[in-house]
Every structure is written in structure tokens, then in C-alpha cells.
C-alpha positions in Angstrom: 54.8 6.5 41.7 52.9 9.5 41.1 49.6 10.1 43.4 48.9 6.5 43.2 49.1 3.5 45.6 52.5 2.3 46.3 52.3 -1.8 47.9 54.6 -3.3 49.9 56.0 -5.3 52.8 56.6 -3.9 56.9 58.6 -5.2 59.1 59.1 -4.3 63.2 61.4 -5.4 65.5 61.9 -4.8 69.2 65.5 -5.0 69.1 66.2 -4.3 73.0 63.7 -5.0 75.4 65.9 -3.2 78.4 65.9 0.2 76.4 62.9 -0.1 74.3 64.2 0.3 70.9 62.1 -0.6 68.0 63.3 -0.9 64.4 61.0 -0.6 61.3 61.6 -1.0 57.6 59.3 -0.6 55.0 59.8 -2.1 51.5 57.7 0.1 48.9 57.5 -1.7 45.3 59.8 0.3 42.6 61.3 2.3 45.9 64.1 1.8 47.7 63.8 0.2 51.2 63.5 2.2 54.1 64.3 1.4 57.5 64.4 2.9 60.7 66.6 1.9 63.3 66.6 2.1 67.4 63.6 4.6 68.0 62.5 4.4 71.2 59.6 2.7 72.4 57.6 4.1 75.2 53.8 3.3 76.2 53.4 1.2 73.5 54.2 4.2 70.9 57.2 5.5 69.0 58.1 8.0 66.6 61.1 9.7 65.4 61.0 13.1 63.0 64.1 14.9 60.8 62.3 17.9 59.2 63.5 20.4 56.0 63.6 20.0 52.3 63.8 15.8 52.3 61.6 14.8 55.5 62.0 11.7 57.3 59.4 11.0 59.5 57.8 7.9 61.0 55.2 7.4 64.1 53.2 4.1 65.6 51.9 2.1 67.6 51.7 -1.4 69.2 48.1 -2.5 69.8 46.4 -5.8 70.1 46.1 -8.4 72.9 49.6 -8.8 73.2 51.3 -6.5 71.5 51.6 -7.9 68.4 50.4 -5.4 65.7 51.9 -2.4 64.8 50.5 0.6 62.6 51.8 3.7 62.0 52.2 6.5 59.4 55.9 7.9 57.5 57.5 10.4 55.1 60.5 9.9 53.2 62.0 9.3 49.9 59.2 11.8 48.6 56.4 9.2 49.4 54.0 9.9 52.6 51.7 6.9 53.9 50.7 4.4 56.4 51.8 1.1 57.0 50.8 -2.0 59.2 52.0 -4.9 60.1 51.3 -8.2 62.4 53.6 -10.5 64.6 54.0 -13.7 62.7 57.1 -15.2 64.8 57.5 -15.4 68.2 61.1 -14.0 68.1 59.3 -10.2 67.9 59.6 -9.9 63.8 56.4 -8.8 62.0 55.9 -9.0 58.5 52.5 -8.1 56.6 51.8 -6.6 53.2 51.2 -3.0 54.1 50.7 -0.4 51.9 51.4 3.5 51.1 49.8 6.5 49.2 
């Protein structure tokens, strides 16, 4: 907590190809699991924003030769970072230490 770093896991998943719907969760150590679900995907980018007292906010990217690395940055549950992560099965899933600060 505090102004440190915060380590932890990211996941993305395109969950429907025909809509372009990504989902992303991100699992801080000592801080609840967050996870985004069904913001849409276009150009290779997504993002979705709430704004007010307790922001939730997440935006990224897709980049590599195919696709399969994502990076991005978030606020919520009071913490505000970046994250990254790298396809490791061919089923779409990516998981990758990331981390937050």
C-alpha cells in the first residue's frame, strides 16, 4: 500500500471475437481482484472510464506481431498504475506478472 509498488498478475481475454469484447482482471498483492468485463475492442485499443469520488478507469492496447501483448494503464480501488501482460495459450488468455504504483 501507500506510495509504494503494488506486484501482481494480468490477465486478458477476448471473449467475443464478432463484437470485440475484451475482458481484463488484474490481481494486485494485499488488494482485492479487479476485473473488467466486455469493453469493447476497436483498432487494437480499448478503454472504459466511470469518473467521481471512487474512479474506475482502465485503457490499452494489443501490440506485437500477432496481437498477443497487451499493456495498458487503470484506476480503481484507490490504486492508479499500469499493467502488462503476454499471450501464453493459444485459447486468447494472457497471463504475466504485471505490476502497479
Amino acid at each position: 500500500g501507500g506510495n509504494g509498488r503494488v506486484r501482481g498478475g494480468a490477465t486478458r481475454e477476448i471473449t467475443d471475437l464478432q463484437t470485440a469484447k475484451v475482458d481484463v482482471t488484474l490481481s494486485p498483492e494485499d488488494y482485492p481482484e479487479m476485473t473488467w468485463n466486455g469493453i469493447p475492442l476497436a483498432d487494437g485499443k480499448f478503454s472504459y472510464e466511470r469518473l467521481g469520488s471512487d474512479s474506475d478507469y482502465i485503457k490499452g492496447e494489443l501490440y506485437g506481431p500477432e496481437v498477443q501483448e497487451t499493456g495498458g494503464v487503470f484506476e480503481r480501488n484507490r490504486l492508479i498504475g499500469a499493467f502488462g501482460a503476454k499471450q501464453v495459450e493459444a485459447k486468447g488468455e494472457t497471463d504475466d506478472e504485471g505490476s502497479t504504483e
